[in-house]
N, C-alpha and C positions, 0 to 999 in steps of 0.2 A: 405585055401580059405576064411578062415571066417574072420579071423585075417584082409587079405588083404580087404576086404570090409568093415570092422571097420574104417582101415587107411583111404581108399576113401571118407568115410564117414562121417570121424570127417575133412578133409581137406577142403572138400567140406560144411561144416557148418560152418569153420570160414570163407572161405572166402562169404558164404550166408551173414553171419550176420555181418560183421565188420562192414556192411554199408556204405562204398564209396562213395564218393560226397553226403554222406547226414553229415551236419554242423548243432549242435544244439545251436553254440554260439548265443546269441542274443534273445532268445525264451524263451518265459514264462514258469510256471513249467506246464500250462494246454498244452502248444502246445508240447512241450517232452514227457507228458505222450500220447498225440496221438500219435504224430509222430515216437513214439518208437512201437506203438503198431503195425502201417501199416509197417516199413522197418523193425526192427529187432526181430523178431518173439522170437526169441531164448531166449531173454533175456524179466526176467519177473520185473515191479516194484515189489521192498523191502519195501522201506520206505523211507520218506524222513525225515532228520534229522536240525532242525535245532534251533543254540545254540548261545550262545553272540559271538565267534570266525566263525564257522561256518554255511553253510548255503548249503545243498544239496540232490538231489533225488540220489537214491542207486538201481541199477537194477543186475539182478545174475541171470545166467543160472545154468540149474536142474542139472548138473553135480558141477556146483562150480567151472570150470576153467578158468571164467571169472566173473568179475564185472566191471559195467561201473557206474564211479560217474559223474555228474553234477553239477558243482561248479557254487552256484548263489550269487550275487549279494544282496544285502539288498533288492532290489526292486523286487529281484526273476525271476533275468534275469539271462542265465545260461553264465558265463563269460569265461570258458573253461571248458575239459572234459577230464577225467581219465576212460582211459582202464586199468585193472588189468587181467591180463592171467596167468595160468600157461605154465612151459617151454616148456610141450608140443604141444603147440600153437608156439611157436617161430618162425622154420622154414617158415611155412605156413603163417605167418602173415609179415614175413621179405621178402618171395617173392612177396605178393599183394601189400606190400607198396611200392616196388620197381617198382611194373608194374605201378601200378595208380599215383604215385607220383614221384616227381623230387627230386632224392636223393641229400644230399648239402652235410654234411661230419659229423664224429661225431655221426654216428646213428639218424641223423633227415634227415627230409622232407619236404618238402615244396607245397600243393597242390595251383597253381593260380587260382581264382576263379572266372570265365567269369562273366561279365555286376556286379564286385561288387567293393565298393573301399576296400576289404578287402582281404588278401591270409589269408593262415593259416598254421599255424606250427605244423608238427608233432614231437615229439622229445619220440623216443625210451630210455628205463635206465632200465637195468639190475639191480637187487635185489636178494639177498638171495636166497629167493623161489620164486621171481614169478618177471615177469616182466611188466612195465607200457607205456602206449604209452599216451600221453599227448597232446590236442589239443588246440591252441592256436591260437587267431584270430591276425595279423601282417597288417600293415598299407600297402601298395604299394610303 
């Protein structure tokens, strides 16, 4: 019995915090660090690292089988965004994207994004150990 309330437990926290219809393309590193703190509870800032190639905030849940990077811009504009999960998450995160978003082929997605000139790309990529969901802002 306990086991099964683990499983409800953990399925029910990715899909709390995957954060659906919230898009942080476009937003400063102050408006991510709010806006992560109101939608996605679960996940806490790390750090934000940033070097001559790279530029990004680093956020990780208290178990570790997620991190979400922030990839900015020189100007510190966040230009797309990297989900890191463990496989345990897989399932669970391959049905939400499927409910909330319009599957295209390839393991991506496609969410259209009302009153905006922008959709956005989600593009799923299996790895080793862990796998990435990648979100990317697409013209109309």
């Amino acid at each position: 019995m306990k086991k099964i309330f683990l499983i409800c437990f953990c399925i029910l926290f990715v899909f709390l915090s995957f954060g659906f219809g919230q898009h942080f393309i476009g937003k400063t590193v102050e408006e991510i660090k709010t806006l992560m703190q109101q939608s996605e509870k679960g996940l806490s800032f790390t750090k934000e690292v940033s070097t001559d190639e790279y530029h990004y905030l680093k956020f990780e849940n208290d178990d570790n089988t997620k991190t979400k990077l922030f990839i900015l811009s020189d100007e510190g504009v966040c230009v797309y965004t990297r989900l890191m999960c463990d496989y345990s998450l897989l399932k669970g995160i391959i049905d939400s994207l499927n409910e909330n978003y319009q599957y295209r082929k390839d393991q991506t997605w496609i969410d259209y994004a009302p009153d905006e000139e922008h959709n956005y790309l989600i593009e799923l990529k299996k790895r080793d150990w862990f796998f990435t969901i990648k979100t990317s802002r697409i013209k109309r």
